[in-house]
LUMMAR-125203 format. One line per 2 residues: number of its first residue (from 1); their letters; for each residue x, y, z of N, C-alpha, C. Coordinates in steps of 0.001 Angstrom, whole numbers. Example, Ala and Ser with C-alpha at 12.3 -4.5 7.8 and 13.67 -1.06 7.14 Angstrom:
LUMMAR-125203
1 = as = 13190/-5690/7800/12300/-4500/7800/13200/-3300/7800 | 12850/-2250/7080/13670/-1060/7140/12900/30/7870
//
This chain:
LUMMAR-125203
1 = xx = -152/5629/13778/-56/4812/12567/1000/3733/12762 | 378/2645/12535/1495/1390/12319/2161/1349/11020
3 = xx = 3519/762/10856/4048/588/9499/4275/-1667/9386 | 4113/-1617/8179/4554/-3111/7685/5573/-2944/7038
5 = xx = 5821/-4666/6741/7082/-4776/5663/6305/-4870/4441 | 7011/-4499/3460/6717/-4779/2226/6883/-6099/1371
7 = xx = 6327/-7004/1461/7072/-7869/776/8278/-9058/2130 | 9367/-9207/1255/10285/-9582/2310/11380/-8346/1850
9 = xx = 11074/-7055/1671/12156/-5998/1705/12063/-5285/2554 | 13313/-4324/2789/13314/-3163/3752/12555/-2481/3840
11 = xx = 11415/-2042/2873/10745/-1107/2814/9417/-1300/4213 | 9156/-323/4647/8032/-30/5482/6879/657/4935
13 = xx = 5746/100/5370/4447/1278/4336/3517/1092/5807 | 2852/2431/5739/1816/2367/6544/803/912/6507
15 = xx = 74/1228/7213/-696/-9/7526/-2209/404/6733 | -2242/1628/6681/-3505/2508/6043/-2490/2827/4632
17 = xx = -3337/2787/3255/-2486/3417/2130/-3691/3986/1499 | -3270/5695/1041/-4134/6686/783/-4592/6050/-1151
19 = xx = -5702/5677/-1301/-6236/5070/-2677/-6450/6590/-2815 | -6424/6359/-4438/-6288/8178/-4842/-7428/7843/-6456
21 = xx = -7854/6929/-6546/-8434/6741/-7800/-9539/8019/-8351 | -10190/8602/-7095/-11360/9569/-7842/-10377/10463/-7652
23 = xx = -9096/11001/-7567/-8617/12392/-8334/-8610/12868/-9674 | -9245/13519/-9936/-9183/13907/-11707/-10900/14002/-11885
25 = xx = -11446/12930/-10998/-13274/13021/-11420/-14176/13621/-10230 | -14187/13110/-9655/-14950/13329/-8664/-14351/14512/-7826
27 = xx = -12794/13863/-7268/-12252/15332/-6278/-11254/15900/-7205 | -11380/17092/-7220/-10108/18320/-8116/-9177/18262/-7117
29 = xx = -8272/18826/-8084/-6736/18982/-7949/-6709/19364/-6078 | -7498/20642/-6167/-6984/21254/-4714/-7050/20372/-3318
31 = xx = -8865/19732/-3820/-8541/18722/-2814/-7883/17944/-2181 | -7533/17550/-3759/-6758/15958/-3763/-5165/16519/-3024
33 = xx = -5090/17773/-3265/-3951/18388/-2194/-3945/18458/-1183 | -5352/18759/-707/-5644/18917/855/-5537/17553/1401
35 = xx = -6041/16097/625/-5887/14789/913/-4989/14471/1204 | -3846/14794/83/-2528/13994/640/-1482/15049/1297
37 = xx = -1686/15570/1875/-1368/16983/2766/-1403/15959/4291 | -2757/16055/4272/-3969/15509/5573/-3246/14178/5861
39 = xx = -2989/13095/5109/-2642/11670/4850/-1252/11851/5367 | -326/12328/4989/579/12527/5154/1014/12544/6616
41 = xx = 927/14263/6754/1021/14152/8192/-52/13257/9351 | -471/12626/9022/-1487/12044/9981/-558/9950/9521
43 = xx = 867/10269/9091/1340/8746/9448/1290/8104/8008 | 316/8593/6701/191/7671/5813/1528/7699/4900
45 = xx = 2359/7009/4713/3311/7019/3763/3523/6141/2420 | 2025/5515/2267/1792/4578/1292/521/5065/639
47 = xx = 1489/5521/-899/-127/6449/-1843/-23/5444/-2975 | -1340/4799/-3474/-1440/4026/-4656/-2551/4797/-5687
49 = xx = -1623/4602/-6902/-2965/5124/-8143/-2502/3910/-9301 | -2741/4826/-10529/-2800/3780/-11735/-2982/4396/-12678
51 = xx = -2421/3864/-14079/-1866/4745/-15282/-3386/4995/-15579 | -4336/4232/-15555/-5598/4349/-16099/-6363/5382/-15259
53 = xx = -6193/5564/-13735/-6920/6438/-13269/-7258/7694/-13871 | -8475/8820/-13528/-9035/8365/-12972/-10647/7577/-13170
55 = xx = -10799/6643/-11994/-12216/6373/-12253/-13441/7047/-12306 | -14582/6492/-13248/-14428/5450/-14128/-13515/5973/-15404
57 = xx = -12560/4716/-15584/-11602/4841/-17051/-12344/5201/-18172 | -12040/6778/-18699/-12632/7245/-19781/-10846/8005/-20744
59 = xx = -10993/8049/-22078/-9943/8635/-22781/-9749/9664/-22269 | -10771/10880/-21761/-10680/12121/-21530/-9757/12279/-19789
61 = xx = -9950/11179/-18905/-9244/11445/-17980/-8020/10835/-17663 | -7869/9834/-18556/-6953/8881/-18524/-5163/9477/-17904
63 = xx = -5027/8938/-17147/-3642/9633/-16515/-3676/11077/-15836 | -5269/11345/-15498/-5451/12708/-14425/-4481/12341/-13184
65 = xx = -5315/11224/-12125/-4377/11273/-11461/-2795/11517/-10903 | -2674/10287/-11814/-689/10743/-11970/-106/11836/-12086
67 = xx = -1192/12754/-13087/-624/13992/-13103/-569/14749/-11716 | -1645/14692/-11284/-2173/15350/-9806/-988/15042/-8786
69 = xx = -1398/13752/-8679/38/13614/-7814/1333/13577/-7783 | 1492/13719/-9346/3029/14206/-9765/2981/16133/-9664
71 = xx = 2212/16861/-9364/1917/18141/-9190/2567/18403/-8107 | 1735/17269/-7346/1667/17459/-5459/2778/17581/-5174
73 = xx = 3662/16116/-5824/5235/15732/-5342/6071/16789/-5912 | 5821/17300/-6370/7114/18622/-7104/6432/20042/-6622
75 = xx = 5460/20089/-6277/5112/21397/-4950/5880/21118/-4008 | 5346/19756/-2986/6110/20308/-2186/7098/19339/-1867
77 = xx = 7965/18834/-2532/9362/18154/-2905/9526/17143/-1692 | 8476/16449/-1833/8673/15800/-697/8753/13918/-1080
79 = xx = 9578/13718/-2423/9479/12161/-3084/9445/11546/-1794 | 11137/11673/-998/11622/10761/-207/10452/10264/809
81 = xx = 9559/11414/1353/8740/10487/2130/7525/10006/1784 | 7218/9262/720/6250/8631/200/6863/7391/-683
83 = xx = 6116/6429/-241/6046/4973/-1098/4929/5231/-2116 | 5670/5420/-3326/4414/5271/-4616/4047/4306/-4846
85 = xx = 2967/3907/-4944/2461/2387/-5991/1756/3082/-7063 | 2235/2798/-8572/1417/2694/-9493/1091/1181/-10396
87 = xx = 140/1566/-11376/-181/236/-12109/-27/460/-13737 | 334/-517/-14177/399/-707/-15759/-684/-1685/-16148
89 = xx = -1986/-1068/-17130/-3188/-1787/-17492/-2613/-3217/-17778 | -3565/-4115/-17678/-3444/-5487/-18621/-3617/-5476/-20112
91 = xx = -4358/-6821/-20020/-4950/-6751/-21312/-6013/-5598/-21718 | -6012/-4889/-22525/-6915/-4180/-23006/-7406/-3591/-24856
93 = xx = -8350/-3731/-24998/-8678/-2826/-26329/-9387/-1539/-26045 | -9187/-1132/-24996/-9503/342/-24917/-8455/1362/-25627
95 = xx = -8567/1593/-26466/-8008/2330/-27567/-7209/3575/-27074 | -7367/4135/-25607/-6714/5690/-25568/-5511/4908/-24791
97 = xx = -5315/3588/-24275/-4189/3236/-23416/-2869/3196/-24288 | -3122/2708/-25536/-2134/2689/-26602/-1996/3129/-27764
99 = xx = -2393/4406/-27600/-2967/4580/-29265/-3197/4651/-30343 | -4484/3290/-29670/-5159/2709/-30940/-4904/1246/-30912
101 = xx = -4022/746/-30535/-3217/-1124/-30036/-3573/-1701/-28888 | -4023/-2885/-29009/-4356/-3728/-27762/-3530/-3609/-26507
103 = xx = -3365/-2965/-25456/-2503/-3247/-24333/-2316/-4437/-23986 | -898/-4761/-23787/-666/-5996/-23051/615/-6023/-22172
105 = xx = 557/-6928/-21649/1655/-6835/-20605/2744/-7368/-20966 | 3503/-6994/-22186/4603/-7241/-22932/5679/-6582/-22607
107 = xx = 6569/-6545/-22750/7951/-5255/-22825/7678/-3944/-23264 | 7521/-4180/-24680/6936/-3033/-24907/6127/-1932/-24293
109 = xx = 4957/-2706/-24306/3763/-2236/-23352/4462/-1544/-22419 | 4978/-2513/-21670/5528/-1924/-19800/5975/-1040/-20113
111 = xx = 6935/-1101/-21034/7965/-277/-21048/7342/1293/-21561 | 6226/1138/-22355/5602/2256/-23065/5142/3219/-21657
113 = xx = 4711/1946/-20542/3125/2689/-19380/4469/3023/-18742 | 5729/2376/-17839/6340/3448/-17522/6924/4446/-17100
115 = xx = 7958/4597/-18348/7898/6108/-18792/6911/6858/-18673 | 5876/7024/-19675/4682/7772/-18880/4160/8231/-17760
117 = xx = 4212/7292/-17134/4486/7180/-15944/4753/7812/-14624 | 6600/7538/-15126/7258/8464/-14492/7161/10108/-15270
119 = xx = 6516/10338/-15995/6495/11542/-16181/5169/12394/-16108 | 4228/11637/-16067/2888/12299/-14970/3420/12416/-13552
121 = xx = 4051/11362/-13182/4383/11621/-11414/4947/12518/-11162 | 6276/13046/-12330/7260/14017/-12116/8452/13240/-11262
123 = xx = 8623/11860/-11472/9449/11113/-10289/10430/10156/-11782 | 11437/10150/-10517/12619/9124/-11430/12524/7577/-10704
125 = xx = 11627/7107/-10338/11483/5858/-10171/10000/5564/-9067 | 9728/4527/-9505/8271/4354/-8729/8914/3225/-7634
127 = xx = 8216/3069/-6133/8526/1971/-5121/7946/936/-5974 | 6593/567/-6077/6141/-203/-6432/5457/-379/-7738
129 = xx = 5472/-982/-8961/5246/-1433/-9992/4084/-2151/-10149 | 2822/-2488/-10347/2050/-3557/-10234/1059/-4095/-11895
131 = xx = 886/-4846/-11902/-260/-5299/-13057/-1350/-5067/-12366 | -2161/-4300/-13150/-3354/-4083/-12796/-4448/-5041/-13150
133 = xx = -4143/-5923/-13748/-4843/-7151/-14107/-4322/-7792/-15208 | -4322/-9212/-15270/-3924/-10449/-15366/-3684/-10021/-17311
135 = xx = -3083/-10710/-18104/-2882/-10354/-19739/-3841/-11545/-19867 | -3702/-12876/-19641/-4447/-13541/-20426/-5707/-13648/-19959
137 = xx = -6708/-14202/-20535/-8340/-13894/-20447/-9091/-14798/-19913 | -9865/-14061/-19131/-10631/-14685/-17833/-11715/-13646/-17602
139 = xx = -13104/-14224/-16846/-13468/-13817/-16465/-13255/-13168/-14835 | -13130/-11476/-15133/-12216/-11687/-13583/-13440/-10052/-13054
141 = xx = -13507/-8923/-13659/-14242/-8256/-12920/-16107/-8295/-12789 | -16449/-9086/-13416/-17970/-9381/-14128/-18831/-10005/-12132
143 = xx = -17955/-10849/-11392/-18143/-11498/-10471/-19633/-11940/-10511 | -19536/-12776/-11755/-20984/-13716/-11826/-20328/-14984/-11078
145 = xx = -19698/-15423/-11559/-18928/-17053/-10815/-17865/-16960/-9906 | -17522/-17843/-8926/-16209/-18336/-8946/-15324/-18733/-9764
147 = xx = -15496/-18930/-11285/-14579/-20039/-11894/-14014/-18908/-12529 | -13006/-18900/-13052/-12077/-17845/-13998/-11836/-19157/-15183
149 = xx = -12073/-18951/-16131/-11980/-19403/-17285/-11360/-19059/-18685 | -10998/-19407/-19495/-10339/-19208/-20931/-11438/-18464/-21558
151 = xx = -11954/-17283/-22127/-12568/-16860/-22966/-12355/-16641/-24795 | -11136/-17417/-24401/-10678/-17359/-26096/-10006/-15996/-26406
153 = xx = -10006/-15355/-28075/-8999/-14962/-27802/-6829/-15035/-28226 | -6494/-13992/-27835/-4870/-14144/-28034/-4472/-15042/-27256
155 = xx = -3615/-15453/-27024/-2881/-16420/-25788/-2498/-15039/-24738 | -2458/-15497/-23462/-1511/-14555/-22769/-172/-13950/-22960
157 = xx = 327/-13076/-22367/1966/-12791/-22279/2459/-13983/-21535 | 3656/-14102/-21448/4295/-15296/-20790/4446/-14782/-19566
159 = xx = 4091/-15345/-18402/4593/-14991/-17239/6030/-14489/-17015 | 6957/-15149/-18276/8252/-14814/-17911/9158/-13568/-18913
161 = xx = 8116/-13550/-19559/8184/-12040/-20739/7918/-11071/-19680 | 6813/-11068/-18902/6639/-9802/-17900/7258/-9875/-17208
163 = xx = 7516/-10686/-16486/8779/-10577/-15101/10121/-10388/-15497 | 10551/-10898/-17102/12053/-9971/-17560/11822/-8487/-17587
165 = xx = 10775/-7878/-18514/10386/-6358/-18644/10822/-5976/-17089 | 10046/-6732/-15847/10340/-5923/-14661/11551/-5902/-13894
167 = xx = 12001/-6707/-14541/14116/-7238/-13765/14456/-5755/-14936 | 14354/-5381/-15926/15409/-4373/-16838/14901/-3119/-15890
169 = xx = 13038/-3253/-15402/13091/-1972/-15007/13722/-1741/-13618 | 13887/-2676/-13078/14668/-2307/-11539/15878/-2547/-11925
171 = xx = 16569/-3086/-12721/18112/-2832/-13114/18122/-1202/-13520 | 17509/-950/-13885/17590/420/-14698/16938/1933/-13229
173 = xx = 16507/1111/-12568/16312/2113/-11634/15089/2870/-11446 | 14065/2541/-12247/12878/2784/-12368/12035/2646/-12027
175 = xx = 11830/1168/-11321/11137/756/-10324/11656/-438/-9091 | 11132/28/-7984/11849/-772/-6716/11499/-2292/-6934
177 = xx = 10020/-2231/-6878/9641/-3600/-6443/8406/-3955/-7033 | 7969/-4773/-7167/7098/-5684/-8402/5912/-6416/-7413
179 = xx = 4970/-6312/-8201/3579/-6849/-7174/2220/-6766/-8516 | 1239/-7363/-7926/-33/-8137/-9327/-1064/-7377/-7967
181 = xx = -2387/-6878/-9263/-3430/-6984/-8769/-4513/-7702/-9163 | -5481/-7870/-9286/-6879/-8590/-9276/-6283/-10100/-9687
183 = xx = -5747/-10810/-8976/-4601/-12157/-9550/-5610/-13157/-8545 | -5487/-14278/-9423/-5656/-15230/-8811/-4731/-16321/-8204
185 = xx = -4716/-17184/-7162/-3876/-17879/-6783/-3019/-18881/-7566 | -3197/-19335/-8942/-2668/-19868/-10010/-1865/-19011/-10482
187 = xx = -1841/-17720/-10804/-936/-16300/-11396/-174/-16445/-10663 | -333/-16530/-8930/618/-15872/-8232/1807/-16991/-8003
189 = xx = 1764/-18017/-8084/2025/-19300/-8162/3360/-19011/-9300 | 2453/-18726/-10091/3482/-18514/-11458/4598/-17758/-11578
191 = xx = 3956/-16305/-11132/4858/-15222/-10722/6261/-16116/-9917 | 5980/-16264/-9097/6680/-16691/-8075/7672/-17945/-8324
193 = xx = 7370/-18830/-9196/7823/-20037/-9967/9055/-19436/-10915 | 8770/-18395/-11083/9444/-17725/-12656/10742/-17046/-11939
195 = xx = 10023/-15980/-10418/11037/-15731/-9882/12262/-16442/-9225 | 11677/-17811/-8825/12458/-18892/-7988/13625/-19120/-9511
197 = xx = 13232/-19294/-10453/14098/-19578/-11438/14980/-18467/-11975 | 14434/-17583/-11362/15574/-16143/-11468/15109/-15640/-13003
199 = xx = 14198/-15227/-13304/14362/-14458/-14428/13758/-13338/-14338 | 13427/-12917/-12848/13125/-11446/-12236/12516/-11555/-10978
201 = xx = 12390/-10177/-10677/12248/-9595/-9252/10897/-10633/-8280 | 11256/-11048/-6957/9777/-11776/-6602/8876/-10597/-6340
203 = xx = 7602/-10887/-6521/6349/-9894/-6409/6655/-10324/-4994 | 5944/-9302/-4780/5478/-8735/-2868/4180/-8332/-2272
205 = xx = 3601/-8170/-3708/1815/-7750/-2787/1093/-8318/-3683 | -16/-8304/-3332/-934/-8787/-4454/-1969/-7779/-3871
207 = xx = -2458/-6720/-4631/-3871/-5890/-4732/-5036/-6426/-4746 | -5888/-6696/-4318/-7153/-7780/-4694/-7840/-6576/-3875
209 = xx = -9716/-7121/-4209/-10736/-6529/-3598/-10804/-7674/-2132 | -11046/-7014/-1233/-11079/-7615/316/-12462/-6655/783
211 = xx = -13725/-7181/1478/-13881/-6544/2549/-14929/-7306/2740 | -16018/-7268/3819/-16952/-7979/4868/-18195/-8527/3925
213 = xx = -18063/-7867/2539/-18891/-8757/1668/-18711/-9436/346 | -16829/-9437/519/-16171/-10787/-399/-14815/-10896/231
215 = xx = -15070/-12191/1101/-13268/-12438/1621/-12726/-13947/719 | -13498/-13672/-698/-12322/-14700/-1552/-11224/-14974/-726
217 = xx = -10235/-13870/-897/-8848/-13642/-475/-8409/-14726/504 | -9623/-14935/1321/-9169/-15912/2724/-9001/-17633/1841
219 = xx = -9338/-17713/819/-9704/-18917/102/-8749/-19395/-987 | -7331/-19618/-531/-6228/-19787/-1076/-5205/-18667/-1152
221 = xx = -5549/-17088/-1500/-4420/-16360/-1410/-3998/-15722/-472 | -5231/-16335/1069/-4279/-15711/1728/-3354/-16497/2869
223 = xx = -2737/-17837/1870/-2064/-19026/2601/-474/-18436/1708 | -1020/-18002/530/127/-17025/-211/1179/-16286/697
225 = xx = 1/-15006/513/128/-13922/1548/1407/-14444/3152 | 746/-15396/3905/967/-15525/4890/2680/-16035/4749
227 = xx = 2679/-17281/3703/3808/-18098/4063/4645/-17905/3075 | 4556/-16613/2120/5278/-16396/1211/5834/-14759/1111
229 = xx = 5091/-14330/2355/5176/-12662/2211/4925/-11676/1019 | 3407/-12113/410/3078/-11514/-460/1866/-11097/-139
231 = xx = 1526/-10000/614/494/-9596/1635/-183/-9212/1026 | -1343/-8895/1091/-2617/-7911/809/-2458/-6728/582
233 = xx = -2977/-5915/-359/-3205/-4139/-247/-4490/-4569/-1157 | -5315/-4579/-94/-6648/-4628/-169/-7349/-3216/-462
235 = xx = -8068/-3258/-1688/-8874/-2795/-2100/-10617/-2448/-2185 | -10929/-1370/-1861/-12786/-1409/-1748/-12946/-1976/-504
237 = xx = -12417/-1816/603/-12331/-2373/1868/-14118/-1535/2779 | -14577/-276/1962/-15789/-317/1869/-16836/-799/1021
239 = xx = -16529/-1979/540/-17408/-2421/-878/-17673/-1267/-1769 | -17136/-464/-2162/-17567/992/-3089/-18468/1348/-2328
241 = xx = -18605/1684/-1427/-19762/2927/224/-20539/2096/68 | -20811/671/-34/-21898/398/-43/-22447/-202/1375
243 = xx = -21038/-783/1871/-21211/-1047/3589/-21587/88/4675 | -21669/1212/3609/-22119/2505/5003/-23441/2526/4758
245 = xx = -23944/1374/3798/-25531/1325/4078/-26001/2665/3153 | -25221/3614/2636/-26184/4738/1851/-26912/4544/855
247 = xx = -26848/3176/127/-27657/2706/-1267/-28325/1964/-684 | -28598/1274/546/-29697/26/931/-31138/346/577
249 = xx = -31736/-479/-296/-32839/-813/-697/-32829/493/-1567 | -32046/-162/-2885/-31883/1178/-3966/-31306/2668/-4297
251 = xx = -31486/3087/-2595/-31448/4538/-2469/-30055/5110/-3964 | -30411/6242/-3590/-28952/6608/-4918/-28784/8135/-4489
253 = xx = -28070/8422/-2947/-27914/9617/-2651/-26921/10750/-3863 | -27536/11792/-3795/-26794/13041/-5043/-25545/13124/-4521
255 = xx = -24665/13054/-5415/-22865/13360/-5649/-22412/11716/-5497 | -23130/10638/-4790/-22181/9835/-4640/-22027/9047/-5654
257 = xx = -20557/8130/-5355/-20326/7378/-6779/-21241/6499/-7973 | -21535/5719/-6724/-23063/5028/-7539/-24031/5885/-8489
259 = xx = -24104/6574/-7652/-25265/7772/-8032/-24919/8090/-9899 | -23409/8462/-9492/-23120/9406/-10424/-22737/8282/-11560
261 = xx = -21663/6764/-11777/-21560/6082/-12267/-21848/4784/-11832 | -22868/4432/-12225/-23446/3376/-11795/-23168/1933/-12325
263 = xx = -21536/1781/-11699/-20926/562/-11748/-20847/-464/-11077 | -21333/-368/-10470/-21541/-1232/-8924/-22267/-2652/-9025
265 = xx = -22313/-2968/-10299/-23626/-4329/-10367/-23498/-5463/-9232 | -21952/-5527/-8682/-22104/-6758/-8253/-22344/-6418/-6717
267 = xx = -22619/-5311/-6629/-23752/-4929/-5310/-25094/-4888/-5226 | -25424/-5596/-6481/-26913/-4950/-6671/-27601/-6832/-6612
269 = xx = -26685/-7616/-6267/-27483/-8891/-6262/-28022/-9299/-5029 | -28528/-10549/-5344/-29500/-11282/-4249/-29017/-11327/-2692
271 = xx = -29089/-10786/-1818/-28200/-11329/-579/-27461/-10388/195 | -27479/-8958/-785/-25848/-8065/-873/-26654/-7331/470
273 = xx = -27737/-6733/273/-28553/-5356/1368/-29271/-6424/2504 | -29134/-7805/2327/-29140/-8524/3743/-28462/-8707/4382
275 = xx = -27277/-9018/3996/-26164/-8893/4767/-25149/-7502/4927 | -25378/-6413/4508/-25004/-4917/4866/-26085/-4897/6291
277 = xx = -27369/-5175/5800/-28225/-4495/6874/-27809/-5415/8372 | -27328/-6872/8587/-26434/-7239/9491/-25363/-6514/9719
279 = xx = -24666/-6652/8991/-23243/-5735/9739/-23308/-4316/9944 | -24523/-3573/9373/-25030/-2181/9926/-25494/-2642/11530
281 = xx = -26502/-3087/11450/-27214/-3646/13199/-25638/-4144/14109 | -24969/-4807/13620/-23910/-5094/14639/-22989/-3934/15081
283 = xx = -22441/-3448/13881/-21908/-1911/14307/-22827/-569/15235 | -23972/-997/15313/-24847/-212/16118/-24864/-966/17750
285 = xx = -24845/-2372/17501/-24999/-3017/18820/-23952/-2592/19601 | -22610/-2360/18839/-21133/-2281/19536/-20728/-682/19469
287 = xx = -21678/-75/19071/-21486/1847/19273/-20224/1630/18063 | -20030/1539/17191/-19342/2039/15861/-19859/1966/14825
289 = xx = -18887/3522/14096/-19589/3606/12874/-19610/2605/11812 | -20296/2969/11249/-20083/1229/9863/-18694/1555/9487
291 = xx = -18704/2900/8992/-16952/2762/8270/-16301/2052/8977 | -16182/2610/10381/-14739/1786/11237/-15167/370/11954
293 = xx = -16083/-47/11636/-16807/-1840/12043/-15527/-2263/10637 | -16177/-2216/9145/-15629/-2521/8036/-14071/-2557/7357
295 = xx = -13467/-1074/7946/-12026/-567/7863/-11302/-1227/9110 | -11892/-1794/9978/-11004/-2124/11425/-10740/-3496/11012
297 = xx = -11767/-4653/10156/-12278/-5543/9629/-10472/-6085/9067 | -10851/-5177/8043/-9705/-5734/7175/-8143/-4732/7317
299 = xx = -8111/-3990/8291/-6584/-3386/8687/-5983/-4768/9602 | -7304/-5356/10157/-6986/-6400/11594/-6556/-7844/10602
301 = xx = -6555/-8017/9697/-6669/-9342/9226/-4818/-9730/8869 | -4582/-11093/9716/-2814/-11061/9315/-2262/-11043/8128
303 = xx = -3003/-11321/6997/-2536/-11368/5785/-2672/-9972/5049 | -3023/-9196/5516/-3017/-7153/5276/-2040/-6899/5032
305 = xx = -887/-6296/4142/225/-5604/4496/-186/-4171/4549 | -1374/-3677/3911/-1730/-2282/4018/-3378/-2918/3271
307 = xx = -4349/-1596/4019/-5656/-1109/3876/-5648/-256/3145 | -6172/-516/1663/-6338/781/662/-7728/1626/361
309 = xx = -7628/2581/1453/-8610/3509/2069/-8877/4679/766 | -10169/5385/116/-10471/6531/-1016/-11199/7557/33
311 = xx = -11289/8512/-431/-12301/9542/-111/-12667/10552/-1202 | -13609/10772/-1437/-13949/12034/-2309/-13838/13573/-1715
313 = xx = -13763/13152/-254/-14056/14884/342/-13011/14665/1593 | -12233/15854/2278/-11268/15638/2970/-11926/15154/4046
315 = xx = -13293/15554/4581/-14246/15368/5865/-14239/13337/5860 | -14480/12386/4457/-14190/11323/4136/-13256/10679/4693
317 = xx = -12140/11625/4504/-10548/10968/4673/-10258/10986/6126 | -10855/12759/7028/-10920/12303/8494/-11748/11333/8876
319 = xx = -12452/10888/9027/-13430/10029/9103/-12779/8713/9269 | -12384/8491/7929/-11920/6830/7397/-10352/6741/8395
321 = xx = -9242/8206/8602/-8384/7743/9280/-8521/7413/10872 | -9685/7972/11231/-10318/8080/12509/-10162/6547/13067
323 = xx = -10697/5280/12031/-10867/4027/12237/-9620/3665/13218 | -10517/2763/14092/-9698/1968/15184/-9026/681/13951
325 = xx = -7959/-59/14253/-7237/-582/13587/-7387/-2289/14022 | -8052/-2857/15085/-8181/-3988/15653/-9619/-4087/15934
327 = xx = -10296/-5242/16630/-10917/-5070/16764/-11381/-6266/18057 | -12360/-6220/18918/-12273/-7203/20171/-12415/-8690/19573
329 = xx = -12254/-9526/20209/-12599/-10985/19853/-13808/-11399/19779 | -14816/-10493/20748/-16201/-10998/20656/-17097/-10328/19447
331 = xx = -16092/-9280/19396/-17107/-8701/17862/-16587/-9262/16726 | -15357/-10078/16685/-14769/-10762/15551/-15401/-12093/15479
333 = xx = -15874/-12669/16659/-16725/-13914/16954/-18232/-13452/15530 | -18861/-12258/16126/-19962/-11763/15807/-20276/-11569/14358
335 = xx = -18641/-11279/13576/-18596/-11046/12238/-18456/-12342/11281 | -18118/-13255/12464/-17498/-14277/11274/-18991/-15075/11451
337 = xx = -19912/-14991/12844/-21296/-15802/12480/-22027/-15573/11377 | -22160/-13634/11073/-22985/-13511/10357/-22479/-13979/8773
339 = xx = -21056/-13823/8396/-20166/-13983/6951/-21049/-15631/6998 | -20855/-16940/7735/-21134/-18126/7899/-22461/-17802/7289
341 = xx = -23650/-17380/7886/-24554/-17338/6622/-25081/-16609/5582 | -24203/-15017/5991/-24248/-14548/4636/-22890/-14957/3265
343 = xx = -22120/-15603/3705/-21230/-15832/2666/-20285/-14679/1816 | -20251/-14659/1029/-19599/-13438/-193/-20514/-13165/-1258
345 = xx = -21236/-12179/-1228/-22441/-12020/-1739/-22122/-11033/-2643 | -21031/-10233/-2634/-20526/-9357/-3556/-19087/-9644/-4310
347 = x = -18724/-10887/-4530/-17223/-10808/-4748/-17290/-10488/-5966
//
């Protein structure tokens, strides 16, 4: 296992970070023990979840995870060697996040998710802090367009209302370090504008979806990433299994995610199972499995600070850590012909 920097801080995180989102639904407690057991000793020292986990966000599971892995960490007392990342929702009217009040990324708010927080984890401070998506309103998970737009609506939080909330919580000791997910390159801009003026901590990662059938990311944030040290912890780096080819042309194998919650729309468009069924044939031409064609994909890319790898079953997790981490030049030649005319067909 390789380690990165975090950000521009001391901190080191694996290069692989164990995504824990189906604990609570899909994999039980014991597993999810055997996972980060397995993860662990096998080099991973970077575990990310989220106050909302687990998926899909329902009232009834809301904050399983955290609990789980606040279980894990007070079994077997092992804080010091793990980098936590959790997330505090955005905007929301899902009613069990606050109950009953619009979530937003206010003081309050933060300050409400947390505490909470830290007390599903069983921990007195989290490494990493993140927005799980943007307060003011846009079209951002729907991925019909490129354009992110005003949908009307409250106004946003102020960029600089959230970034004070996160200066009291690292004054206070609660959380290390500050980072955005599903952000666009205008947010991060901002973030970063607010920090230059000192009215809190600079972000260090940005979470986004990355993999071989949406590299947005390469298309402004990751000039971010590069020259600002606000790296990637790329997400769905298997398009939700859909790059292992098990749903091509509809299929809907029993237990898997699709199968079971069938959220996946923006796999289900024009273009998506033509270009899987390419990068399936190429991973066959070059003797690898699709997972590790896809996972080698985006561990190899310079703007990565970490690959945020899931599994439902521990056999998953060997598998996915198995992945080679680079990949040759002529098969990187091979990937970027076919992206040229398949494009981003799933972003």
């Amino acid at each position: 296992m390789q380690y990165r920097q975090l950000g521009r801080t001391d901190v080191r995180v694996s290069e692989i970070c164990l995504g824990t989102m189906t604990y609570g639904e899909q994999t039980g407690e014991a597993d999810a023990f055997a996972q980060m057991d397995h993860a662990l000793a096998h080099g991973v020292n970077f575990f990310d979840t989220a106050e909302l986990y687990s998926i899909p966000p329902r009232a009834e599971t809301y904050g399983s995870t955290e609990k789980i892995i606040g279980k894990w960490l007070s079994a077997r007392g092992n804080r010091d060697k793990v980098i936590l990342a959790t997330k505090v929702v955005g905007r929301s009217t899902a009613h069990w996040y606050r109950n009953g009040e619009m979530a937003r990324l206010d003081r309050k708010n933060i300050f409400y998710a947390v505490e909470n927080s830290l007390k599903r984890l069983q921990t007195d401070y989290i490494d990493l802090y993140q927005l799980h998506w943007p307060d003011r309103p846009m079209d951002l998970f729907e991925g019909l367009s490129n354009e992110y737009h005003d949908r009307g609506g409250p106004d946003g939080v102020t960029f600089e209302e959230t970034l004070a909330a996160m200066d009291e919580l690292v004054k206070q000791g609660k959380i290390r370090h500050f980072g955005v997910s599903n952000e666009t390159p205008w947010g991060v801009s901002q973030f970063l504008r607010a920090a230059d003026a000192s009215v809190g901590p600079r972000l260090v990662t940005i979470q986004n979806a990355y993999h071989l059938l949406n590299r947005q990311f390469e298309i402004g944030l990751a000039e971010f990433a590069c020259r600002e040290q606000t790296g990637l912890l790329a997400y769905s780096p298997l398009g939700q299994g859909f790059l292992t080819g098990k749903y091509l042309n509809g299929a809907k194998p029993e237990g898997a995610r699709f199968t079971l919650f069938p959220r996946g729309q923006r796999y289900q468009k024009p273009g998506v199972d033509d270009a899987i069924a390419d990068y399936l044939a190429l991973a066959r031409e070059f003797g690898l499995h699709p997972v590790h064609l896809a996972l080698a994909f985006v561990t190899s890319r310079p703007f990565v600070t970490a690959n945020i790898i899931g599994a439902t079953t521990l056999d998953q997790l060997k598998l996915i850590l198995d992945a080679p981490t680079t990949l040759p030049a002529d098969l990187e030649k091979r990937i970027d012909a076919i992206h040229q005319i398949r494009g981003n067909p799933a972003p």
